[in-house]
C-alpha positions in Angstrom: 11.9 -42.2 -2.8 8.6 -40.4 -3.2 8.8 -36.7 -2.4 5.7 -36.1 0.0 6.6 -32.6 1.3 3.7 -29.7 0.3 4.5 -25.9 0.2 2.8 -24.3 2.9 4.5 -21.2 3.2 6.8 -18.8 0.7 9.1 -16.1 2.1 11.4 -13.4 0.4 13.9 -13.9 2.4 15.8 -16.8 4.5 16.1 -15.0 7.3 12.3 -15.3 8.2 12.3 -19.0 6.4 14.6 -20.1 8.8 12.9 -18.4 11.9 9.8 -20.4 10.5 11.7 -23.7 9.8 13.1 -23.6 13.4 9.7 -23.0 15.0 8.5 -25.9 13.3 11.2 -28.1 14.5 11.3 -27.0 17.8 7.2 -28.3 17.6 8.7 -32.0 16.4 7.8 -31.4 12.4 9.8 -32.6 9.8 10.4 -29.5 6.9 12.1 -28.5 4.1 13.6 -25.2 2.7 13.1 -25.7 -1.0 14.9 -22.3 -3.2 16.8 -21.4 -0.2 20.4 -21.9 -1.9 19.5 -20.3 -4.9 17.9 -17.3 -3.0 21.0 -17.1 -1.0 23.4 -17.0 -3.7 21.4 -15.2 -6.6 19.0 -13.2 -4.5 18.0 -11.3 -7.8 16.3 -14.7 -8.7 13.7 -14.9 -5.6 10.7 -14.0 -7.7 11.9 -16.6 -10.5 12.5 -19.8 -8.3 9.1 -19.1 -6.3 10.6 -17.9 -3.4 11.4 -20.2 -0.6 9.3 -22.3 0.1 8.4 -24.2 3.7 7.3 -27.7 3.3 5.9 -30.2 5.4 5.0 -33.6 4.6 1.3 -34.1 4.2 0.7 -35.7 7.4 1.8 -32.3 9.1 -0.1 -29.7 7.3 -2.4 -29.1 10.1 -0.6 -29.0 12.8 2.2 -26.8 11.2 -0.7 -24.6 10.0 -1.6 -24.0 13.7 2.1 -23.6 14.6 2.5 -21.0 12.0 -0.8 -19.2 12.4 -0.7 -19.1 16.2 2.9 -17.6 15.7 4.0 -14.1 14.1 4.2 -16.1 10.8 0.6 -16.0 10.0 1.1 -13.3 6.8 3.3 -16.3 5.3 0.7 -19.0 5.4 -2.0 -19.6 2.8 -5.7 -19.8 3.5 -5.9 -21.9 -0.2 -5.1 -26.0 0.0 -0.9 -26.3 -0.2 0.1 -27.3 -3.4 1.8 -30.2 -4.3 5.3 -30.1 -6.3 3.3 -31.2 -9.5 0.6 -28.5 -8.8 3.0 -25.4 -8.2 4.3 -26.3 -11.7 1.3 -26.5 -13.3 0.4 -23.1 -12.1 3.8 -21.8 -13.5 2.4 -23.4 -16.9 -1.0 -21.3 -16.7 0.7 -18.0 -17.8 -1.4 -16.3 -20.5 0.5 -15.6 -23.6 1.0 -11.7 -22.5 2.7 -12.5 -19.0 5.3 -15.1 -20.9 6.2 -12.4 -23.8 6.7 -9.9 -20.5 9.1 -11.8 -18.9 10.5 -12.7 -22.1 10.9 -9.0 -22.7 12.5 -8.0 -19.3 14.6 -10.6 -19.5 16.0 -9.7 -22.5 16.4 -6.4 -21.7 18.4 -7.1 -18.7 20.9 -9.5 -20.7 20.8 -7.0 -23.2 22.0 -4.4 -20.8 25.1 -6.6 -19.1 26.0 -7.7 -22.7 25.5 -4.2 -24.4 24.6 -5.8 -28.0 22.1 -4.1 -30.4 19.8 -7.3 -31.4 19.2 -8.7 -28.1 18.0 -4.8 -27.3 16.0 -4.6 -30.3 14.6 -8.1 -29.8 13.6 -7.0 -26.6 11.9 -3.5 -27.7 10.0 -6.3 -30.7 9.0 -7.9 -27.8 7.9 -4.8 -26.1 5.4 -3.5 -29.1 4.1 -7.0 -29.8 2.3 -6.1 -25.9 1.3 -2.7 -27.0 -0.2 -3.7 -30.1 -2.0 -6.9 -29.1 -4.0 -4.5 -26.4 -4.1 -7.7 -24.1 -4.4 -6.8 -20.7 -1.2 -7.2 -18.7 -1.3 -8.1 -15.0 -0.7 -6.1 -12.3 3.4 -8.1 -11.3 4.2 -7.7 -14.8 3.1 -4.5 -15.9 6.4 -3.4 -13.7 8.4 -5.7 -15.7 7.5 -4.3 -19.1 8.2 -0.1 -17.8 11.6 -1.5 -16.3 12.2 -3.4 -19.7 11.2 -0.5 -21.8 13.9 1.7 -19.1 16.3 -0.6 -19.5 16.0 -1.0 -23.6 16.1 2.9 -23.9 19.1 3.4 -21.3 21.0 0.6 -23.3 20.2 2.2 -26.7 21.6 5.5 -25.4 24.7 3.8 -24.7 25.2 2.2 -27.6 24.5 5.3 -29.4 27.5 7.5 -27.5 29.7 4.2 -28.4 29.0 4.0 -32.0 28.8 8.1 -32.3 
């Protein structure tokens, strides 16, 4: 079966994904939830998974657009084209070389933390000085990823520090 369904809206939470889901029902349009499990169990992840994301199939993106922007859910719908499944994951691909080593970095740091083990830290903090020496610019999203990471590194150091001494 061919999956049809465009994103036209992403929320952070399900709460107002299902308020828009039901609207769109209640107007005879077929949609989808895609993430909503995974936000609902692992809220932590939103950000990761791409938040949730309303779909319609193709043949309804106008009229949900209407139904959404002639509704209090007009901040959740795009002005841009939807994207298509294939699209959204190309865009995922398009990170620059700076952004990827970022996420790398927090993401280490915070298994790093839960773990408490030295190399996956210092990994991290390698991770940390490759962006401060390449003098790349960072973007905006992920320049908060790399102060929490640095945070986290430093915090976990200091414990490991009062363990060992």
């Amino acid at each position: 079966m061919v999956n049809n369904f465009v994103t036209i809206a992403t929320f952070g939470n399900y709460v107002d994904a299902n308020l828009a889901k039901q609207l769109l029902e209640s107007q005879g349009i077929q949609c989808y939830l895609a993430n909503e499990s995974t936000v609902n169990m692992a809220w932590h992840l939103t950000v990761a998974v791409g938040w949730i994301q309303l779909q319609v199939s193709q043949a309804d993106i106008e009229q949900a657009k209407i139904v959404l922007v002639s509704s209090e859910f007009e901040t959740a719908v795009s002005g841009e084209e939807p994207l298509t499944n294939d699209e959204a994951d190309d865009d995922i691909e398009k990170l620059s070389w700076v952004d990827e080593t970022a996420d790398r970095a927090f993401r280490t740091a915070i298994i790093g933390l839960l773990l408490i083990f030295l190399p996956i830290q210092l990994y991290s903090l390698w991770l940390l000085i490759r962006l401060l020496v390449s003098r790349r610019r960072i973007s905006p999203n992920r320049r908060i990823k790399v102060i929490f990471a640095l945070l986290l590194d430093l915090l976990n150091l200091y414990i490991i520090w009062h363990i060992l001494f």
